[in-house]
Each structure stands twice: as C-alpha cells, then as structure tokens.
NULUMZA-660457 format. One record per residue (C-alpha): x, y, z; residue in one letter. Coordinates in steps of 0.25 Angstrom, whole numbers, padded with zeros to 4 digits, always signed. Layout:
// residues N
XYZa;...
***
This chain:
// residues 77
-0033-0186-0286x;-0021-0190-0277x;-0019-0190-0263x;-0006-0183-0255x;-0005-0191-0243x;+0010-0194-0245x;+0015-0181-0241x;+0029-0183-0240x;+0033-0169-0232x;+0028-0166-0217x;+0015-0159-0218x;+0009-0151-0209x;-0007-0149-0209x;-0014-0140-0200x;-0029-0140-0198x;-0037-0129-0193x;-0049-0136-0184x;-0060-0123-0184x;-0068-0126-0173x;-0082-0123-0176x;-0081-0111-0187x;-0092-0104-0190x;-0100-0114-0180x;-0096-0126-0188x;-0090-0139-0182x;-0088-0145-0193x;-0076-0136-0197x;-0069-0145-0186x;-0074-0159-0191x;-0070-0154-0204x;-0056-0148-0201x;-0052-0161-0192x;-0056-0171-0205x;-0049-0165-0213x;-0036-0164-0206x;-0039-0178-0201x;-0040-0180-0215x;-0026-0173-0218x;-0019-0181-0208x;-0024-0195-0213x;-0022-0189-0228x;-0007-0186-0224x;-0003-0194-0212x;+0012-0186-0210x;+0005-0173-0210x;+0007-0168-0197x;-0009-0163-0194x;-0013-0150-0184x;-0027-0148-0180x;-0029-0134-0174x;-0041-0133-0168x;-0050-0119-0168x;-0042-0116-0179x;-0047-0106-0191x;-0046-0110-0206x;-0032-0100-0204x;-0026-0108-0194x;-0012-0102-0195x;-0020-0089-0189x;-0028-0094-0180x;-0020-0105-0174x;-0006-0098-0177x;+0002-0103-0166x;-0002-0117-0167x;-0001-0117-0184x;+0015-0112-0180x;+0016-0122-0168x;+0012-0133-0179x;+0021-0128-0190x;+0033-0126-0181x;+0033-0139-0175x;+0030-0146-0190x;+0041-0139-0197x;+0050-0140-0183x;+0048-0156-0186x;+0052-0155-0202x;+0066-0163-0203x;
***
C-alpha cells in the first residue's frame, strides 16, 4: 500500500463536524480526527471544519461550502 502525502496541487478538504447526530458525540470526535488526520496526512491541503454540519455539507452549509470554494479557487495562480 503507498501513501499520497505529496500532492503536488492545491487541495482543498472540507469537513462536516455533525454535532451530536442521532445523540451521539462521538460523531464530533470522530469527524475532528480525521480531518486532523487529513491535514497532518497532507500538510498543503488547505483544511475547513464546519461545525453543525450534515454528512451533505454542501446543503446544509451552502454559503459557507461556496465562501470556502471561492476564496480557494480565487487563491489559485
């Protein structure tokens, strides 16, 4: 098995952090490894938490999914 932790392109990742779904905290812990996990992975990943998120994160949070995108492809040279 290999590893990809040299991605040479911009990278963004974003991470739905559920808070407590279906009464269960540990969806947060989970969800905050592994994008924690992510960004250590590939350290020049530019990495978004978005907190009282749902699993479909680009319904749930839709204006801060298109802030995100935006401003990441608005950096690209």
């Amino acid at each position: 098995m290999q590893k990809y932790t040299s991605i040479p392109v911009p990278v963004l990742a974003i991470f739905a952090i559920p808070h407590g779904v279906f009464g269960n905290e540990t969806n947060d812990e989970a969800g905050v490894a592994q994008a924690r996990a992510f960004e250590i992975g590939v350290p020049t990943a530019r990495v978004v938490r978005l907190p009282h998120s749902s699993h479909d994160v680009y319904r749930s949070n839709e204006a801060d999914v298109l802030r995100e995108m935006n401003a990441f492809l608005g950096g690209l040279p």
